[in-house]
MITORNU-471172 format. One record per residue: residue number from 0; residue in three letters; x, y negated, z negated of N, C-alpha, C in turn. Coordinates in steps of 0.05 Angstrom, whole numbers. Layout:
N
k NUM	r ala	nxx X	nyy Y	nzz Z	caxx X	cayy Y	cazz Z	cxx X	cyy Y	czz Z .
...
// end
This chain:
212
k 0	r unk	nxx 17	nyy 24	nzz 0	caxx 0	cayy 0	cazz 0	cxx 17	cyy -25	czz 0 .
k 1	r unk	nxx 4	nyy -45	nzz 11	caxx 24	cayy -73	cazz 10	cxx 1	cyy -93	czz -5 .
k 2	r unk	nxx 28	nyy -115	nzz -26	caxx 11	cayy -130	cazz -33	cxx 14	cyy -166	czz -19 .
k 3	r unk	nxx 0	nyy -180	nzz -7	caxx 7	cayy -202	cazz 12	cxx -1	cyy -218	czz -15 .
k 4	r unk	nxx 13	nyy -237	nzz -21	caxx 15	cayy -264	cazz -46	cxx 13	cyy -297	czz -31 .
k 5	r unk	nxx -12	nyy -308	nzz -27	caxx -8	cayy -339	cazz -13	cxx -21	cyy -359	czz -38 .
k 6	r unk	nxx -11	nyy -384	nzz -26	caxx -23	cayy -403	cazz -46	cxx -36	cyy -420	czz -34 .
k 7	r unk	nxx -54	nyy -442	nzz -35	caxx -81	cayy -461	cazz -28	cxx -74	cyy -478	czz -50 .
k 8	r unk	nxx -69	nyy -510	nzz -36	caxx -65	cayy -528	cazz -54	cxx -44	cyy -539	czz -66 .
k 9	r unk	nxx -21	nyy -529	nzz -62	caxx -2	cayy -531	cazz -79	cxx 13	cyy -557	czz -68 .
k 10	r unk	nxx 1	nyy -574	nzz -52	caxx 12	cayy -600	cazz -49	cxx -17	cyy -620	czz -51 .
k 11	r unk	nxx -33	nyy -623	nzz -52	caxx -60	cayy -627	cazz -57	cxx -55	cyy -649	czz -80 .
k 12	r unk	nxx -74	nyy -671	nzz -82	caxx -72	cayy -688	cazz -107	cxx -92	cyy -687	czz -126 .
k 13	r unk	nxx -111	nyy -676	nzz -111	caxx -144	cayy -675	cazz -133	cxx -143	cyy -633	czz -136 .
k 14	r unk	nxx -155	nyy -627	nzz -146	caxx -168	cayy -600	cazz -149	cxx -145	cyy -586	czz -163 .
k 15	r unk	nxx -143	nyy -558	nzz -169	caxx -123	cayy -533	cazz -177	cxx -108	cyy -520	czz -150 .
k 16	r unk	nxx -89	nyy -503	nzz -162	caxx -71	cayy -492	cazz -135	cxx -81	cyy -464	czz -137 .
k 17	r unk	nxx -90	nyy -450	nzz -130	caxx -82	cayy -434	cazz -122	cxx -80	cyy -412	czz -120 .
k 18	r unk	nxx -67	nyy -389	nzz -128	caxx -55	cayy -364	cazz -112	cxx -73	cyy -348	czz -110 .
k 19	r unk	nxx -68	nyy -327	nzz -96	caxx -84	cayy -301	cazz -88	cxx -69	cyy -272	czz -82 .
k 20	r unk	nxx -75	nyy -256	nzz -85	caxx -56	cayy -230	cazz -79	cxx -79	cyy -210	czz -76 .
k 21	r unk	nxx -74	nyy -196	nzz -48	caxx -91	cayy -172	cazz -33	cxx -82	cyy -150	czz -31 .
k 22	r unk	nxx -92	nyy -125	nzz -40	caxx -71	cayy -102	cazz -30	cxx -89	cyy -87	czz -9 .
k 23	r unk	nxx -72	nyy -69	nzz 3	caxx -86	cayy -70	cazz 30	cxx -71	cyy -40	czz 30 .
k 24	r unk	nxx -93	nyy -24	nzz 45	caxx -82	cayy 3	cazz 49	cxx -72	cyy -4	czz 77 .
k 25	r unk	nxx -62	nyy 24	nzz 90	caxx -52	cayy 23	cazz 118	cxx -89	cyy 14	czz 144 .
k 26	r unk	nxx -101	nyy 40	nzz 124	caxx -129	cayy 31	cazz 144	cxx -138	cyy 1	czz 135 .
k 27	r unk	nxx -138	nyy -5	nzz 111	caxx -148	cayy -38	cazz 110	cxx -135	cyy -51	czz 136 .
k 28	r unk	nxx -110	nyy -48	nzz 124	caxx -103	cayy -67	cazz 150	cxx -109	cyy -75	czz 175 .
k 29	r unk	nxx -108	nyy -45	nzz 186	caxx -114	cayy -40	cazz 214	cxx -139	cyy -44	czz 222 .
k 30	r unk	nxx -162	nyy -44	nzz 203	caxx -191	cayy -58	cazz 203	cxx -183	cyy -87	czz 199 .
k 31	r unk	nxx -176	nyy -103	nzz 196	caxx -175	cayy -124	cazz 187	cxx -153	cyy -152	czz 213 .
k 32	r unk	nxx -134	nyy -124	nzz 219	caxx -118	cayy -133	cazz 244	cxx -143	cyy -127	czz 270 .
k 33	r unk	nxx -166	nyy -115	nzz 268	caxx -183	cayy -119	cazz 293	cxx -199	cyy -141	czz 290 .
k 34	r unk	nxx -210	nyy -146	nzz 265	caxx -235	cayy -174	cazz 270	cxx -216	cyy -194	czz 272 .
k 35	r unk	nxx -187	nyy -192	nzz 272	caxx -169	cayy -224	cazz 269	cxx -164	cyy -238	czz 249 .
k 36	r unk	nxx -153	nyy -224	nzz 233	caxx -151	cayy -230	cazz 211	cxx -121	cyy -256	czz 218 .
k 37	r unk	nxx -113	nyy -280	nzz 215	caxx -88	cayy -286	cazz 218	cxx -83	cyy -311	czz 197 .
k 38	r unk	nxx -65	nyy -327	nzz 183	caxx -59	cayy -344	cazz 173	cxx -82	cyy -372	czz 167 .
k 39	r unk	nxx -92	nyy -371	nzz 145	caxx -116	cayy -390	cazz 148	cxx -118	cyy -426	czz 168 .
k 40	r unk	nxx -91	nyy -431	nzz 159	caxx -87	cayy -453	cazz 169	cxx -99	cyy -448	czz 205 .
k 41	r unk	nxx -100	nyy -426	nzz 221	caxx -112	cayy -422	cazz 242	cxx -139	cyy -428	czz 242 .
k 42	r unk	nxx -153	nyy -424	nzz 224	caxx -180	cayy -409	cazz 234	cxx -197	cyy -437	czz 219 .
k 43	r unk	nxx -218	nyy -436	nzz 224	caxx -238	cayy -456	cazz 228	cxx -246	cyy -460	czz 191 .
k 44	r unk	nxx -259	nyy -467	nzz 177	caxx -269	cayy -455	cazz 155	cxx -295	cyy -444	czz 156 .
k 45	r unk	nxx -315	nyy -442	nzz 180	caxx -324	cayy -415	cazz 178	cxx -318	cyy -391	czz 181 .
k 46	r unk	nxx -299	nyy -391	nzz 200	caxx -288	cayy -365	cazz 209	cxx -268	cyy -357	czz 179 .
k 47	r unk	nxx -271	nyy -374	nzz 165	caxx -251	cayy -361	cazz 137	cxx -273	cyy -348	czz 120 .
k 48	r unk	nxx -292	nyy -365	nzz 125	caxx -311	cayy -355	cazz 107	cxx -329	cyy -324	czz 119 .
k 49	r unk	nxx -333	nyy -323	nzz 142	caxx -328	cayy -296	cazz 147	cxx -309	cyy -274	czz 139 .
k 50	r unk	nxx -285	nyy -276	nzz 140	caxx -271	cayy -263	cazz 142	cxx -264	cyy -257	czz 107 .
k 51	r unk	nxx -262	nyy -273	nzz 88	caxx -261	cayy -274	cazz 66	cxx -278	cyy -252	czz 54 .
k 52	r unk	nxx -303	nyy -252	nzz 71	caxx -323	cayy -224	cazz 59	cxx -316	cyy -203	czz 61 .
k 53	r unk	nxx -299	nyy -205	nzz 93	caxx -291	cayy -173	cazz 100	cxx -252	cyy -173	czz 89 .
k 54	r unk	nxx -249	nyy -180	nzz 74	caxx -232	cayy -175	cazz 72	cxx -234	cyy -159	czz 36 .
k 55	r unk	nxx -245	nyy -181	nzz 16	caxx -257	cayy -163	cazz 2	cxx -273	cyy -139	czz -2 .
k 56	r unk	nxx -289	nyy -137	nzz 33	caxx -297	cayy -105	cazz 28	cxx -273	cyy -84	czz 31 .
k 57	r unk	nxx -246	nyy -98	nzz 51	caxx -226	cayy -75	cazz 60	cxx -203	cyy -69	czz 42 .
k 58	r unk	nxx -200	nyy -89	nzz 27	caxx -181	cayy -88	cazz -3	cxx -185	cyy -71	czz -16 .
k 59	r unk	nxx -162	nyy -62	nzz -29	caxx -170	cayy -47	cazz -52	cxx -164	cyy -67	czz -79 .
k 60	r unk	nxx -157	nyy -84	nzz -83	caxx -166	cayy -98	cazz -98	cxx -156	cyy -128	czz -84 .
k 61	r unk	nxx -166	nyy -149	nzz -108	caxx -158	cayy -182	cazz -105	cxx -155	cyy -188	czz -130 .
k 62	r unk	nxx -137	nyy -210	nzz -127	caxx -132	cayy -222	cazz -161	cxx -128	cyy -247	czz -158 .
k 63	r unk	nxx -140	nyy -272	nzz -168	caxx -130	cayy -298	cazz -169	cxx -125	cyy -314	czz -191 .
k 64	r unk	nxx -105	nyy -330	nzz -186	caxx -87	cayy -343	cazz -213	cxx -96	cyy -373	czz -202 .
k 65	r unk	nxx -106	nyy -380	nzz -221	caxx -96	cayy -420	cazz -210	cxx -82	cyy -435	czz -224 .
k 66	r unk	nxx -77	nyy -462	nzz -223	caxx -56	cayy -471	cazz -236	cxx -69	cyy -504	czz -239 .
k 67	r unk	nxx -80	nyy -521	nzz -264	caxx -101	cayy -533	cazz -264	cxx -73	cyy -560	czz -258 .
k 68	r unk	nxx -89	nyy -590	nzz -255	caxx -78	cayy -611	cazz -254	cxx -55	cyy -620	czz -270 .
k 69	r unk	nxx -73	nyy -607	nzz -306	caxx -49	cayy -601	cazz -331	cxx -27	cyy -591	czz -325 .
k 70	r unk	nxx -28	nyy -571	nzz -321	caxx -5	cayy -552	cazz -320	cxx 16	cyy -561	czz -296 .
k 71	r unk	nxx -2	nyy -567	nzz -275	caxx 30	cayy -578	cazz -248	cxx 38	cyy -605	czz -266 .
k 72	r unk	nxx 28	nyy -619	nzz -282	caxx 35	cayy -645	cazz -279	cxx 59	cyy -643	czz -301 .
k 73	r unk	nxx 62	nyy -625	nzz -320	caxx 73	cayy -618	cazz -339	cxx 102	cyy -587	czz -337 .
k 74	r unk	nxx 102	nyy -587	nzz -308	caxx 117	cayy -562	cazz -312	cxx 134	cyy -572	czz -273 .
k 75	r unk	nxx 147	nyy -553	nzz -277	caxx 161	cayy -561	cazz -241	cxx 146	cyy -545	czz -235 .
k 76	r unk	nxx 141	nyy -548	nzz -205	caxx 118	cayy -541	cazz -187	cxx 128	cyy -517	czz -181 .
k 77	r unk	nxx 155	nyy -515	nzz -169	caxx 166	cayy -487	cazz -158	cxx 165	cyy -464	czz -185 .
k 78	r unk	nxx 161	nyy -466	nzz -212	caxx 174	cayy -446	cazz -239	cxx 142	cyy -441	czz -236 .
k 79	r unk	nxx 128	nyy -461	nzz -243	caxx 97	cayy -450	cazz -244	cxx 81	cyy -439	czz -225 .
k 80	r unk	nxx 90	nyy -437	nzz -198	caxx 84	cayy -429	cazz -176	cxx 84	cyy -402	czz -186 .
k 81	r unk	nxx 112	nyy -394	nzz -183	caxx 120	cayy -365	cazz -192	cxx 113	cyy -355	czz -215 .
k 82	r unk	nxx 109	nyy -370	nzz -237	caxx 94	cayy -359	cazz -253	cxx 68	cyy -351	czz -246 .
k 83	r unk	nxx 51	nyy -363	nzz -234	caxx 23	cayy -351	cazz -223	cxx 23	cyy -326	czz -208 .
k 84	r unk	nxx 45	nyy -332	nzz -187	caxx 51	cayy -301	cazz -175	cxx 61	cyy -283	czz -190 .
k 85	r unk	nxx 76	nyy -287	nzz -211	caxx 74	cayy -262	cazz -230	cxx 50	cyy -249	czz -248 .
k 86	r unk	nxx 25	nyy -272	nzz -248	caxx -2	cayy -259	cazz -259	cxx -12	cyy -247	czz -234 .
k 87	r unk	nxx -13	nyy -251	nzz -215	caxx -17	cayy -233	cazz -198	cxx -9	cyy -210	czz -186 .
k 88	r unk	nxx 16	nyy -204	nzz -192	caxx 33	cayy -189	cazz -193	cxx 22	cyy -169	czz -215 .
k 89	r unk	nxx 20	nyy -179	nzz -241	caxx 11	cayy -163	cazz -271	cxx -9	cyy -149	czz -264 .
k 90	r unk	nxx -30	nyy -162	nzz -250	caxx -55	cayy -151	cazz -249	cxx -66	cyy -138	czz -230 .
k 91	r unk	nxx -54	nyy -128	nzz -217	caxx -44	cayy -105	cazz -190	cxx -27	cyy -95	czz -193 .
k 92	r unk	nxx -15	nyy -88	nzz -215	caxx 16	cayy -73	cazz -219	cxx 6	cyy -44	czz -225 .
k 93	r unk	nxx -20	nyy -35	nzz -228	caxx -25	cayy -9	cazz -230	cxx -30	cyy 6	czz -205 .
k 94	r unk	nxx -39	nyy -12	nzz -183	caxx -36	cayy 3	cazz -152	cxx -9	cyy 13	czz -144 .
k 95	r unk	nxx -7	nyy 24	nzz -132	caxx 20	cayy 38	cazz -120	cxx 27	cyy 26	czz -91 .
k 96	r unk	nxx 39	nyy -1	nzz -100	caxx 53	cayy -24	cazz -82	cxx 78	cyy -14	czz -64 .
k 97	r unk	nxx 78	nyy -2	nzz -51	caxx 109	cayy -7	cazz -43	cxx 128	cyy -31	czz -26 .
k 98	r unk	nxx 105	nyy -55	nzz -24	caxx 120	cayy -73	cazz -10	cxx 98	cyy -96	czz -18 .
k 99	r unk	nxx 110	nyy -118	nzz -21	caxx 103	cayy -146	cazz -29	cxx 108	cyy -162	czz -13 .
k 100	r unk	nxx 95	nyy -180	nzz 4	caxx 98	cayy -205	cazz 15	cxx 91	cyy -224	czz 7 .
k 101	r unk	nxx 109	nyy -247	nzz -2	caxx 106	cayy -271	cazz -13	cxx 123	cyy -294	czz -7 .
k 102	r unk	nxx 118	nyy -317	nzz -9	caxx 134	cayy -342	cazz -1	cxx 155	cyy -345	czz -17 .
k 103	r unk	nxx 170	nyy -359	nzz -2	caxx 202	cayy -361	cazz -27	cxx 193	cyy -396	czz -27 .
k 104	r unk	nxx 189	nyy -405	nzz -49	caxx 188	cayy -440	cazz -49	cxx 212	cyy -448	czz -66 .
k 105	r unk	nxx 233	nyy -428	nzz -70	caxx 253	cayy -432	cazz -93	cxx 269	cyy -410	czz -102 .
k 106	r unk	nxx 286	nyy -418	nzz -120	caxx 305	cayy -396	cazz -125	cxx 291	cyy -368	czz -147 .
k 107	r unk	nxx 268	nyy -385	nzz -155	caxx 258	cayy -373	cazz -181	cxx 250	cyy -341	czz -162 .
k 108	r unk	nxx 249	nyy -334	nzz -137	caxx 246	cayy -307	cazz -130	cxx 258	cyy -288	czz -141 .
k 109	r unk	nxx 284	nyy -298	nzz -143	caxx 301	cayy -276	cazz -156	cxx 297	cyy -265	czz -179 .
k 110	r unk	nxx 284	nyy -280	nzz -198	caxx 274	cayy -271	cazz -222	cxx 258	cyy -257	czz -222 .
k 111	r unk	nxx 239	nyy -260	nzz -198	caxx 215	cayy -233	cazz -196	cxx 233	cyy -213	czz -185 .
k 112	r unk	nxx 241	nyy -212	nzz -168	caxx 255	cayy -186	cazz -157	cxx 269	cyy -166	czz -178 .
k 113	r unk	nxx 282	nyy -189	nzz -199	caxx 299	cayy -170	cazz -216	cxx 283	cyy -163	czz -238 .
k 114	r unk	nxx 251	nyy -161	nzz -246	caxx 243	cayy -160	cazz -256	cxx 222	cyy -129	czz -241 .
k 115	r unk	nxx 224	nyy -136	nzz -215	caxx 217	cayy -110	cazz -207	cxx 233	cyy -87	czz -207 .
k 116	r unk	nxx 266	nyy -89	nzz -202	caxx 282	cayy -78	cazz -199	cxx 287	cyy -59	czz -230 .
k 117	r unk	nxx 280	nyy -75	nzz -253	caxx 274	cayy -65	cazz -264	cxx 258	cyy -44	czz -279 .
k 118	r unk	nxx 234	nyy -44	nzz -272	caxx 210	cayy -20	cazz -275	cxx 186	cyy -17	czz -255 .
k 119	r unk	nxx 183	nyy -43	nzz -252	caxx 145	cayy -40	cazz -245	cxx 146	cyy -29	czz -223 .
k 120	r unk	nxx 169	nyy -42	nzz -194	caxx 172	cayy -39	cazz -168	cxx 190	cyy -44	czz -161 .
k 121	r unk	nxx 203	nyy -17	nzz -160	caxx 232	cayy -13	cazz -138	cxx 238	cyy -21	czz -119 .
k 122	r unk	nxx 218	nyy -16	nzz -104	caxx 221	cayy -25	cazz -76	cxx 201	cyy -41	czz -68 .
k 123	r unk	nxx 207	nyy -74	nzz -64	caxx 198	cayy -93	cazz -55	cxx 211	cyy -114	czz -40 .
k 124	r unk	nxx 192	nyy -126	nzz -22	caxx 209	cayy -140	cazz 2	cxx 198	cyy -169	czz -1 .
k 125	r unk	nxx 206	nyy -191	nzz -9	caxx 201	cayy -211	cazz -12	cxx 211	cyy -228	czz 19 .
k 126	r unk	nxx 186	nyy -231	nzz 30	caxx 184	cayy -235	cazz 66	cxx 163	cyy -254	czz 78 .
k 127	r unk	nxx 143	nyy -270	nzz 69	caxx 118	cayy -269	cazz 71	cxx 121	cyy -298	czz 93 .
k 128	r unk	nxx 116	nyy -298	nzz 121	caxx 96	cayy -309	cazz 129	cxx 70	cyy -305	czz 153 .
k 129	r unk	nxx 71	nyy -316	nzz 169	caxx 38	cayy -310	cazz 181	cxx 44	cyy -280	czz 194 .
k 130	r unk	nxx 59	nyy -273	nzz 199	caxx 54	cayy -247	cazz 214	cxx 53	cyy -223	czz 195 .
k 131	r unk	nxx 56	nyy -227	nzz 166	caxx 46	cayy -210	cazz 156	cxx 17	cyy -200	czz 149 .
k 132	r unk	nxx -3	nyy -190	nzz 163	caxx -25	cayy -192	cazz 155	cxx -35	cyy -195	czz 127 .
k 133	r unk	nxx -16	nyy -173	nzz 112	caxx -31	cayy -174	cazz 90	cxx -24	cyy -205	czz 66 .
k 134	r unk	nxx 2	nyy -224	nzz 75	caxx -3	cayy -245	cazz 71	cxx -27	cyy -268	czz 81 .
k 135	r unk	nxx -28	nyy -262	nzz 99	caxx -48	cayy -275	cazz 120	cxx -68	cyy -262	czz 103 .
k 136	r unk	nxx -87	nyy -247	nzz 95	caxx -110	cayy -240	cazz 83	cxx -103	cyy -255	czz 54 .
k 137	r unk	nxx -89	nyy -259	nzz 41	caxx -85	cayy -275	cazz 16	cxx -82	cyy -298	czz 23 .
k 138	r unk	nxx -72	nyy -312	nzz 44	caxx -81	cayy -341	cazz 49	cxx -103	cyy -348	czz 52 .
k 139	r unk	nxx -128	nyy -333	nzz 67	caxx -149	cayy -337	cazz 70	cxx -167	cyy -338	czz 34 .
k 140	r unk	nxx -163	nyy -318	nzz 27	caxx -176	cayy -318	cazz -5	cxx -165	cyy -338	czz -14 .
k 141	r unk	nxx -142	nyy -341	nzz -24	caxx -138	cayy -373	cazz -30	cxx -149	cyy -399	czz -18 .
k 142	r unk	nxx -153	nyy -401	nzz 3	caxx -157	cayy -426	cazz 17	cxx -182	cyy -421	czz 14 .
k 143	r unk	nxx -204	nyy -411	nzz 12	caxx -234	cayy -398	cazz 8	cxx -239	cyy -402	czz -18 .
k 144	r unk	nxx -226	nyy -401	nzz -41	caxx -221	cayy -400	cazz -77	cxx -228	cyy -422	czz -74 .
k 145	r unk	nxx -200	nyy -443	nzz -66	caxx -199	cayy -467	cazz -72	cxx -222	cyy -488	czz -55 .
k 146	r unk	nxx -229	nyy -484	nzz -25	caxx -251	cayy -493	cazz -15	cxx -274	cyy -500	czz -39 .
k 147	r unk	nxx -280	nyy -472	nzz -48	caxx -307	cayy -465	cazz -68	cxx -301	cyy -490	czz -89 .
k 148	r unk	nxx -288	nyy -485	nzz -101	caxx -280	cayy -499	cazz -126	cxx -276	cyy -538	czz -116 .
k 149	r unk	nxx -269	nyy -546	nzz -98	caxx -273	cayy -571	cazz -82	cxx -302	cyy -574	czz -82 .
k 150	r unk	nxx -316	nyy -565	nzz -70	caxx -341	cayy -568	cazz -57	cxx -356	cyy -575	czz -85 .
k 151	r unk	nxx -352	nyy -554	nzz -113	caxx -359	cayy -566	cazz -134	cxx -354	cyy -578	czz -146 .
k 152	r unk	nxx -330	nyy -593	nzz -149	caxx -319	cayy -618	cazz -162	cxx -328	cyy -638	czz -135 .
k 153	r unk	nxx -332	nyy -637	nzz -116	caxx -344	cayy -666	cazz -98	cxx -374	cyy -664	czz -109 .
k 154	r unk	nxx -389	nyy -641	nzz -119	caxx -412	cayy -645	cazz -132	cxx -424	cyy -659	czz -153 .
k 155	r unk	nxx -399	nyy -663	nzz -177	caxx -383	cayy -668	cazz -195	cxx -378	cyy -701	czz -187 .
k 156	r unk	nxx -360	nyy -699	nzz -178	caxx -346	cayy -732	cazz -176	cxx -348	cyy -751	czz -158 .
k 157	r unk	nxx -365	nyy -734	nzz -132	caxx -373	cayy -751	cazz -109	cxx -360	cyy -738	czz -88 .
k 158	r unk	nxx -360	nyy -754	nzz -67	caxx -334	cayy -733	cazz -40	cxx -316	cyy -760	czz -47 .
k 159	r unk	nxx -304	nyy -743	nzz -48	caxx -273	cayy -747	cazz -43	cxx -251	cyy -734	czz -22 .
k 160	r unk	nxx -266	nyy -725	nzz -5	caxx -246	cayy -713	cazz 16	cxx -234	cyy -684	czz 11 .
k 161	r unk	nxx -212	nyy -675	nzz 27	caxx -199	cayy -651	cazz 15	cxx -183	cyy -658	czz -6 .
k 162	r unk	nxx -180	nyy -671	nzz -15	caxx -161	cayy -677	cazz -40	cxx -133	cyy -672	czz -42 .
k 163	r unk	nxx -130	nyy -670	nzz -3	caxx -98	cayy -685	cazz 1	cxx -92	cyy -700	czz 5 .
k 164	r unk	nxx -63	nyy -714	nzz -1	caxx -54	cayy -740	cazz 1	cxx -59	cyy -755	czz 26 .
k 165	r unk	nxx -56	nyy -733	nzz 48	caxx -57	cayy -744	cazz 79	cxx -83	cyy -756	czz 86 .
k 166	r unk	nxx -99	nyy -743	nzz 71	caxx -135	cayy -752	cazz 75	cxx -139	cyy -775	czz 58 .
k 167	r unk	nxx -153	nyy -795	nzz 78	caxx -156	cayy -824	cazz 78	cxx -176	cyy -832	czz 60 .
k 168	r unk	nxx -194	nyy -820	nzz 60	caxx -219	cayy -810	cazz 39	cxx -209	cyy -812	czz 11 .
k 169	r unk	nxx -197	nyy -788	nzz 4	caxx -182	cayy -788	cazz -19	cxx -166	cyy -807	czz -23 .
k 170	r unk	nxx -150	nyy -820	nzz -10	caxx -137	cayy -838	cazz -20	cxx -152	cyy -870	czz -30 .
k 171	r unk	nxx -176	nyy -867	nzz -12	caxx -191	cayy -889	cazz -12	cxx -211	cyy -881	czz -44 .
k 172	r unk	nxx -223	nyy -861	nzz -54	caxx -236	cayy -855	cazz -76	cxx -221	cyy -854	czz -90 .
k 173	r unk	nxx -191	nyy -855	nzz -94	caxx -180	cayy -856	cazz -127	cxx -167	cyy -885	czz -125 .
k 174	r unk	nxx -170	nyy -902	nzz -106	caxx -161	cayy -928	cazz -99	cxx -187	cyy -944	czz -119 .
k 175	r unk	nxx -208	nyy -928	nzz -109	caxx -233	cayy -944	cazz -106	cxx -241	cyy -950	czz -150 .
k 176	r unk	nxx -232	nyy -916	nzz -153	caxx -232	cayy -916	cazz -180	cxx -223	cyy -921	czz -205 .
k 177	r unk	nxx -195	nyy -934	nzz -188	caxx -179	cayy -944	cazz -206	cxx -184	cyy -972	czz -205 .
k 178	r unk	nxx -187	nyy -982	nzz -191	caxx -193	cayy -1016	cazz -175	cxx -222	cyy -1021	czz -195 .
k 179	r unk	nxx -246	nyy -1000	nzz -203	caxx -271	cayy -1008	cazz -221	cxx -264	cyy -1000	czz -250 .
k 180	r unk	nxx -236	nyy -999	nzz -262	caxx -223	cayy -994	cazz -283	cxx -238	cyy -963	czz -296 .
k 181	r unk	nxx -249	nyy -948	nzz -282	caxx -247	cayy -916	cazz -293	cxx -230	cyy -901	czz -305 .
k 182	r unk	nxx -228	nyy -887	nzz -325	caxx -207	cayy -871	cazz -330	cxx -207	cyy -852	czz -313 .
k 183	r unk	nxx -172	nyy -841	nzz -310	caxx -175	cayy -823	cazz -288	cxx -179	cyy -797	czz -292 .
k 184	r unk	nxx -193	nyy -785	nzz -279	caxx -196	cayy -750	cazz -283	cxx -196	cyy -738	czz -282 .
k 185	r unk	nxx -199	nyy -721	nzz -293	caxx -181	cayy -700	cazz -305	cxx -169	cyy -681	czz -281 .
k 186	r unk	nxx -179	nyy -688	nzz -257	caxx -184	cayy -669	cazz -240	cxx -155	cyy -681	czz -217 .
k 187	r unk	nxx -142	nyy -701	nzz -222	caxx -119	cayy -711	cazz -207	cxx -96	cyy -710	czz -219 .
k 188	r unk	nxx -81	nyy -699	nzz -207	caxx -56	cayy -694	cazz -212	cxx -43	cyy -720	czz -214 .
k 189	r unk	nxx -30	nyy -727	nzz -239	caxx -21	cayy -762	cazz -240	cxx 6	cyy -764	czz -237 .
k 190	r unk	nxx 24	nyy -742	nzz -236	caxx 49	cayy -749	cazz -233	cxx 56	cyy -742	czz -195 .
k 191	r unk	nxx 34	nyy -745	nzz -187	caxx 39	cayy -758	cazz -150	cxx 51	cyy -784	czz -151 .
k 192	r unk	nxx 73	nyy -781	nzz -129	caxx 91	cayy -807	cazz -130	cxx 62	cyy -830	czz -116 .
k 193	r unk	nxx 48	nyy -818	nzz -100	caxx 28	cayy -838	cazz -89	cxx 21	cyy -858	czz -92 .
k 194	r unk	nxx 7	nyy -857	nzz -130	caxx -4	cayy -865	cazz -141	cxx 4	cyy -890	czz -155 .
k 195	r unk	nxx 34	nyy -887	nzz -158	caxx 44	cayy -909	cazz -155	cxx 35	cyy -940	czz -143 .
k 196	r unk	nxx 34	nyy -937	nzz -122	caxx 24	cayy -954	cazz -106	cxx -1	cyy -961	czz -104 .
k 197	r unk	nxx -24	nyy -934	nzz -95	caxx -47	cayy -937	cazz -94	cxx -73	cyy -936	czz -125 .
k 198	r unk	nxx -56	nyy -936	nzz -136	caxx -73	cayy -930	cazz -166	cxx -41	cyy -927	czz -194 .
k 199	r unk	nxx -25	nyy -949	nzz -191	caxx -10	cayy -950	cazz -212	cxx -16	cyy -945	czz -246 .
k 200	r unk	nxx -34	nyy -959	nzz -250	caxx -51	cayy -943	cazz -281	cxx -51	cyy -914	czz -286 .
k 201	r unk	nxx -58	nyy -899	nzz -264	caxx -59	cayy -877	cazz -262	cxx -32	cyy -853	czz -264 .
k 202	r unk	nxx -14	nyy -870	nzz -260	caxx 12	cayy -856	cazz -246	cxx 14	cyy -845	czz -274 .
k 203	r unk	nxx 34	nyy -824	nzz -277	caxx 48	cayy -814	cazz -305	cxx 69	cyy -808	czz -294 .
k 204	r unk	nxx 93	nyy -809	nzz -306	caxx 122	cayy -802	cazz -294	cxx 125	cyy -768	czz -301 .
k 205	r unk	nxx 133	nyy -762	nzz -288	caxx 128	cayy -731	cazz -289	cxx 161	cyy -723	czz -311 .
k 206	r unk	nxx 154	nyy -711	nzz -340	caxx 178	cayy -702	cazz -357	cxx 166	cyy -675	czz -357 .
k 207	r unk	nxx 196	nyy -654	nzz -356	caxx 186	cayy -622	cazz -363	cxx 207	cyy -628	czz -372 .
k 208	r unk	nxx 210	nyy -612	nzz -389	caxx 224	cayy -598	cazz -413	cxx 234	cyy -573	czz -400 .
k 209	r unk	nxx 265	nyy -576	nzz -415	caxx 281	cayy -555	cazz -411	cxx 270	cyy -524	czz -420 .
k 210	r unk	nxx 252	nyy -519	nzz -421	caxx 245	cayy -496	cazz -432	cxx 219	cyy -486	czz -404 .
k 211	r unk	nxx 207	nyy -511	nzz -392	caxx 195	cayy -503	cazz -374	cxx 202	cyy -496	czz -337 .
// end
């Protein structure tokens, strides 16, 4: 079985990040490589939202970790990253994995590896991008997680866009909310250099601690 590990959000200024991990038999796959399964960033977000159903029917399992506004704003992005992929990792560690695909955003891989090398999983291949399907099926669940979870905080706080920096929307609703003296919420990540500029009240200088 292979387990594919992607993340959703993890550069995003409003919402949570993230991760997802799919394990996938040899026939999952091969069902899953016919409806088109490929890298979410491709596909439309209906066609994710299709495919997100059938991917959970062809799994043998899914597991998702997120990582709230608190926690990135308070920790380096790359240690907490990997820390999430190691809850995902924990919680599929009873399937019989013999290969892992996941993103390298840092050196902190090595610490999973040698942590596999140690007991859980001997043999793992830290490799992950779009042509791995069974990464590609964990990008989609992630990007599908995090969609959901948007759609109800714009329920919540108004639209605000996708709640990336690049989107004009967003930048214009935390402009807008800082400018009618609101506190900011809980739901924005404050140590974005952005913010600086477009909502300075808001900014927090980002300190982690040597321990994080």
């Amino acid at each position: 079985m292979r387990l594919g590990i992607d993340e959703a959000g993890r550069g995003c200024l409003i919402g949570p990040m993230v991760v997802a991990g799919v394990v996938l038999s040899e026939k999952g796959m091969g069902r899953l490589r016919a409806v088109g399964v490929k890298d979410s960033k491709k596909l439309t977000r209906k066609r994710r939202e299709e495919l997100f159903h059938l991917i959970l029917e062809e799994s043998e399992a899914v597991a998702i970790a997120k990582a709230l506004p608190d926690e990135i704003d308070t920790n380096n992005l790359n240690e907490l990253t990997y820390r999430k992929v190691l809850e995902v990792m924990r919680a599929l560690s009873a399937f019989p994995i013999d290969t892992v695909t996941v993103d390298r955003v840092g050196k902190e891989v090595e610490v999973i590896e040698e942590i596999y090398r140690l007991g859980l999983r001997p043999n793992v291949v830290y490799h992950a991008d779009e042509n791995f399907l069974e990464a590609s099926a964990a990008s989609i669940v992630a990007k599908v997680v995090r969609d959901r979870i948007v759609l109800e905080l714009r329920e919540q706080y108004g639209d605000f866009g996708s709640g990336y920096p690049s989107d004009p929307k967003t930048r214009k609703w935390v402009e807008r909310l800082a400018k009618e003296g609101k506190p900011p919420p809980t739901i924005i990540r404050r140590t974005w250099k952005l913010l600086q500029k477009s909502a300075p009240q808001y900014y927090l200088e980002k300190v982690v601690s040597l321990g994080n």
